[in-house]
N, C-alpha and C positions, 0 to 999 in steps of 0.2 A: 428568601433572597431571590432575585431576579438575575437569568442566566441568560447570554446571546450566547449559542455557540454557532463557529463557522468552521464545517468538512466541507469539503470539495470534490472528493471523491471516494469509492468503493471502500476503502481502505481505513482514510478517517471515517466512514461512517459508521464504520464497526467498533473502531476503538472510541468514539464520540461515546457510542451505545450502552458501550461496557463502564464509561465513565460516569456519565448520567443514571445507570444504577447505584452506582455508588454515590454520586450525588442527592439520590432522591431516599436512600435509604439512610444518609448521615444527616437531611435537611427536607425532610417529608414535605413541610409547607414550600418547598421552591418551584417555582414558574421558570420554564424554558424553552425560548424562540430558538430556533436554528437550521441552517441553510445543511443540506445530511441528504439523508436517502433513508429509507421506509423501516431501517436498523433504528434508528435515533427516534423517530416517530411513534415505533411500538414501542422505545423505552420510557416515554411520557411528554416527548417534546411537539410544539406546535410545527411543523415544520412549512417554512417559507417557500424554498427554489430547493430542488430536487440534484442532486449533482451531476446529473445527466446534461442539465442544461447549460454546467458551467466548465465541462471537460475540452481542453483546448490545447491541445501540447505539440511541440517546437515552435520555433522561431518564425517558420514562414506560415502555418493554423492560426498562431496568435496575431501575428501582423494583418491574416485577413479575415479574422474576428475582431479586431480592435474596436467597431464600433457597439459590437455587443457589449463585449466585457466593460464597458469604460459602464456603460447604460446598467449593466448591472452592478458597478461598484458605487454609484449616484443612488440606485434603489435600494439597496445595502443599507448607505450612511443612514438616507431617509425612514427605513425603518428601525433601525438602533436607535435615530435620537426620538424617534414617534414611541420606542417601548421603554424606553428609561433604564436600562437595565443595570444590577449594581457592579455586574462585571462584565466581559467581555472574553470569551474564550474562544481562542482561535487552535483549530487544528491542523497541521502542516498545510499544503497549498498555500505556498508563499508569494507566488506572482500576485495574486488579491491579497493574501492576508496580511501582509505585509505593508501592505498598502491601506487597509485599513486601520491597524497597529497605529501607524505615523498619523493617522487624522484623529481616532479615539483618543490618540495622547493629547494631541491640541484640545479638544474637548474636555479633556482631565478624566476622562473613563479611564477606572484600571483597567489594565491586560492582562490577560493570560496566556501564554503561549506553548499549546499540548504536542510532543513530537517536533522537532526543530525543525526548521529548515536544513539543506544538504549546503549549509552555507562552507563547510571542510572538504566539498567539491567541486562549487565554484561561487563567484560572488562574495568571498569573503567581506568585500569592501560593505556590505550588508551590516554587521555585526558592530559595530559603530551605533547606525540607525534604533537599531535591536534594543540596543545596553540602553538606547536613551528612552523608547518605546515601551518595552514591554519591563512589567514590574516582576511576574514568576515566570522563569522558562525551565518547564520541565521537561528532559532527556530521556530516549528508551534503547541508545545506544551506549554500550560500556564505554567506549572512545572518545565519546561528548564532552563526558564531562571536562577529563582531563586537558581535550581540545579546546575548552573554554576557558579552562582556570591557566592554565599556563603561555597560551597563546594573546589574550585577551583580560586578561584579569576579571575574568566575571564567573563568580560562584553560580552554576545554574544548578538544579536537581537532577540528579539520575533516579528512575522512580521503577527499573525494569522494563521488560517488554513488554505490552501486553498480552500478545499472542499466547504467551507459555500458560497460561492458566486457560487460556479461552483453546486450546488444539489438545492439552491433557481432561479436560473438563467432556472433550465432546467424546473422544475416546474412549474412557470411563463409560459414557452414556449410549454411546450410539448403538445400535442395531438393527439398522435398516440396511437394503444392500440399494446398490447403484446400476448394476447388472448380474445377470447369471452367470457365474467367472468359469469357464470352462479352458480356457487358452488365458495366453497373457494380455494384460491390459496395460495402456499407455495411458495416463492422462495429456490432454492439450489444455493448455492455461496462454490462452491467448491477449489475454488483457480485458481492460474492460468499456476503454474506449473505442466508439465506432472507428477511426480513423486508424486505430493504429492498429485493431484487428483488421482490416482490410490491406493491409500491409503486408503481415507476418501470418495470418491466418492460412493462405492459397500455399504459401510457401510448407509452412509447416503439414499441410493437408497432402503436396504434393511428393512428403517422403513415406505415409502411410503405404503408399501403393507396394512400397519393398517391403513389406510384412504383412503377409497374405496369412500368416498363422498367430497374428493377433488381432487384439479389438482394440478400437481408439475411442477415447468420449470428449469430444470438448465439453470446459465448462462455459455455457452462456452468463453472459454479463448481465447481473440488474439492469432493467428497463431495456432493453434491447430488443427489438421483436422477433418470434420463432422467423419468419420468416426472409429475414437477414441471414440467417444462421442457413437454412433447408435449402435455398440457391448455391450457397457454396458447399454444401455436405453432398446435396444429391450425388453425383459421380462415385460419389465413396460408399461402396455397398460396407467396410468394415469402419465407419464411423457413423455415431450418435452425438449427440449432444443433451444434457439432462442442464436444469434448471433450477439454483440455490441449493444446489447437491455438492457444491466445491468440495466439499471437507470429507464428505461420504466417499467421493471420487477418489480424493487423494489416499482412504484406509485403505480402498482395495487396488489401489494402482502399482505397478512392477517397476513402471519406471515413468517421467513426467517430460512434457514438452513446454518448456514454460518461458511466459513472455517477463523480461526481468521488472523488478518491483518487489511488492510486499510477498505478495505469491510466492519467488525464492525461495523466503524463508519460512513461508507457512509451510509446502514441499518438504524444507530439508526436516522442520521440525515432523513430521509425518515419518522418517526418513524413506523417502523417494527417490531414488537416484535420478536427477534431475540433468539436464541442458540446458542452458540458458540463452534465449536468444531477443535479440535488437537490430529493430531495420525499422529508421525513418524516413523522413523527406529528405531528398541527397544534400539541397542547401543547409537546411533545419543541421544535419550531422556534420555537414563538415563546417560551420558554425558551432557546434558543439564540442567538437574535436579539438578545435584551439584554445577554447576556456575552460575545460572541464578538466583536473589536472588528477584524479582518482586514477589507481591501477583497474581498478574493477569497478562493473556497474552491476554487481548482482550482488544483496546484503548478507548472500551467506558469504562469499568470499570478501568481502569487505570488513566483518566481521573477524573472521579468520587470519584476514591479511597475508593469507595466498588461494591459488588457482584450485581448491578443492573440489569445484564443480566448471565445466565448461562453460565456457561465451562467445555464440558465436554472435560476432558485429556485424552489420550491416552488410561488406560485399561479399564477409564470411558465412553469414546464413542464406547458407543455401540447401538446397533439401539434398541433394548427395552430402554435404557436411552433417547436416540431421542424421540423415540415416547411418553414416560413419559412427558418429556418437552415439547412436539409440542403439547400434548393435552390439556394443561395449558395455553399454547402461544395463542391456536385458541377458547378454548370454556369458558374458566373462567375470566368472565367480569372484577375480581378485579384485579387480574392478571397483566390485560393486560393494562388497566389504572394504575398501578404503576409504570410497566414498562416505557408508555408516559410519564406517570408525571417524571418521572428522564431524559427522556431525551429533557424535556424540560428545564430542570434544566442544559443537557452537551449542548446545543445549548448556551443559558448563558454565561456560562464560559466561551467559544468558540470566542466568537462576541469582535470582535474589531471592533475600528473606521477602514474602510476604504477595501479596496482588499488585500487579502494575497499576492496574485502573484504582484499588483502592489507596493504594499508596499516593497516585494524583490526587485523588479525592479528599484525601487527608491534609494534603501540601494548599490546596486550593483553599480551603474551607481556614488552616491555620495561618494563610496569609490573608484573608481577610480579614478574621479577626486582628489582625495586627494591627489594620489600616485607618 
C-alpha cells in the first residue's frame, strides 16, 4: 500500500516515525512519501520538505509568510496527485493540513487524521469541515474523545499517547550521560522553532545568571545551526547546549525550563519539575487571547485540568519570574514532591492497554480494509 504522510513539525515527526514502524512491520511491501524531518526518513520514508521549512507560527509570521505557505500547499497537492497514493495521513499541523484534508476529499483520496487538531481550544467551527473531510480521526488525548462524541456527534478513536512507550523504552535503555553531574542541572527546552526561541531563549538565558551553583544545558532544535545557539550562550560561562540529546537531558535534569508544547509533557513524563513558559509577537498574543478560550496552554495541566505546573505568559515571563519558580522547582522539597505526586497521577490517566503508535497502526490498516 501507498502512504502520503504529512508532519510539520519536531513533534509529529517523531510520532510519524514511531507510526511508520508500525506500518512497515504490519505491511512490509508499503511505500511512503512524506513531508517529516530525518525521524521519519530513518523509519523508511522518502522524505519530501523537511519541517524546518515549513515552521511558521502566530498570526502576524504567518501573514508575512503567506506567500510561501500558499507556494508550498500548491507543491503538496502536486505531488500527492503525481504519487497516487492509496491513503493520505496527516499529522496534526493543522493550518496546512487541514487544508489539504478539504482538497484530497474533493479528489475522493481517503484521509487520515493522526493527533487532532486543538480544535477544543479554538476554531471549533473547524470540526464541521473535519466530519465531512477526514474518514479516521484518531485521538491521543483522554478528553478527545469524549469532546467529540458528545459535543459533535462523531465517534473518533482514542489510540493512547504515544510518548509513554517511546520516554519508558528509552529509560530502560539509555546509559549514556549528557554531562558530568557534580551540582544541579536545569534543562532549557526552548522550542524548536527559530522564531520563537529568539523570543523566549534571551529571557530564559537571562535567569541563569542567579544560579551560579548550577549547570544549565539547552536542548538545540533539529536543523538549527551550532552557531545560532554559541552567540546567545557565549556570556553564559554556566550554560551548554548538546544536540538530539533532549531525552538524555531530561534523565539527568533536577528541574526544566520549558517552552510549552509537546516538550510539557515529554518533561513531566521524565518527572522534571518543570516551568512553563510563552512569549510571542504582542499582536500574534493578543490576537490569540481572544479566541483561544482553554485555562491552560501547557498538556500537562491540560491534561490534569489544573495548575499542577506553572505558566508563565507572555508579560509574566520574565527572568526574575523564572528564577522565582526555578528556586521553588530546585530547593523546596514540598514543592517538588507535589509536583511528582501529580505527575504520577498524568502517567495514570495516560496508560492504556497496549502501544499508541501500534494501536494507530492497527485502526489504519483496519479501516482500509473496510473501504
Amino acid at each position: 500500500m501507498k502512504y502520503y504522510v504529512i508532519a510539520g513539525e519536531a513533534s509529529g515527526d517523531l510520532h510519524g516515525s514511531n507510526l511508520l514502524k508500525q506500518l512497515f512491520a504490519k505491511d512490509p511491501a508499503a511505500e511512503v512519501r512524506c513531508w517529516g524531518g530525518h525521524l521519519m526518513e530513518s523509519a523508511g520514508a522518502t522524505l519530501v520538505k523537511h519541517y524546518k521549512d515549513l515552521a511558521f507560527m502566530g498570526f502576524v509570521e504567518v501573514l508575512a509568510n503567506l506567500r510561501t505557505i500558499f507556494k508550498n500547499i500548491a507543491f503538496c497537492k502536486e505531488d500527492i496527485e503525481s504519487y497516487q497514493p492509496d491513503v493520505l495521513i496527516l499529522i496534526d499541523y493543522p493550518g496546512f493540513n487541514l487544508r489539504i484534508a478539504k482538497w484530497a476529499k474533493s479528489k475522493g483520496l481517503k484521509v487520515i487524521y493522526y493527533i487532532s487538531p486543538q480544535v477544543w481550544a479554538w476554531k471549533e467551527n473547524r470540526v464541521k469541515m473535519m466530519r465531512q473531510c477526514i474518514g479516521l480521526m484518531l485521538v491521543i488525548l483522554p478528553f478527545e474523545k469524549p469532546y467529540y462524541k458528545n459535543k459533535w456527534q462523531w465517534e473518533v478513536n482514542y489510540v493512547g499517547h504515544p510518548l509513554l512507550p517511546v520516554i519508558e523504552d528509552f529509560k530502560a535503555n539509555n546509559t549514556t550521560s549528557v554531562i558530568k553531574k557534580n551540582r544541579p542541572l536545569v534543562a532549557i527546552l526552548p522550542g524548536s522553532r527559530k522564531q520563537e526561541i529568539n523570543v523566549k531563549l534571551p529571557v530564559m538565558l537571562e535567569a541563569t545568571k542567579q544560579f551560579t551553583d548550577c549547570d544549565f544545558v539547552v536542548a538545540k532544535a533539529p536543523g538549527l545551526d551550532e552557531s545560532f545557539y554559541n552567540g546567545m550562550l557565549a556570556p553564559y560561562t554556566n550554560v551548554k547546549w548538546v544536540s538530539n540529546q533532549t531525552y538524555q537531558l531530561l534523565s539527568e535534569a533536577d528541574a526544566a525550563i520549558v517552552t510549552s508544547g509537546t516538550a510539557t509533557l515529554e518533561t513531566a513524563l521524565f518527572e522534571v519539575p518543570e516551568v512553563v513558559c510563552y512569549k510571542g509577537n504582542s499582536v500574534s498574543y493578543a490576537i490569540a487571547k481572544r479566541i483561544i478560550t482553554i485555562k491552560y496552554i501547557s498538556l500537562v495541566n491540560l491534561i490534569m485540568d489544573r495548575p499542577l505546573v506553572k505558566e508563565l505568559i507572555q508579560f509574566d515571563m520574565t527572568a526574575e519570574n523564572i528564577v522565582k519558580e526555578l528556586k521553588l522547582l530546585l530547593y523546596d522539597q514540598q514543592y517538588q514532591q507535589k509536583i511528582k505526586a501529580g505527575y504520577k497521577e498524568l502517567k495514570n490517566i495516560l496508560t492504556v492497554d497496549g502501544n499508541a503508535s501500534e494501536t494507530a497502526a492497527n485502526a489504519i490498516l483496519k479501516f482500509m480494509d473496510q473501504q
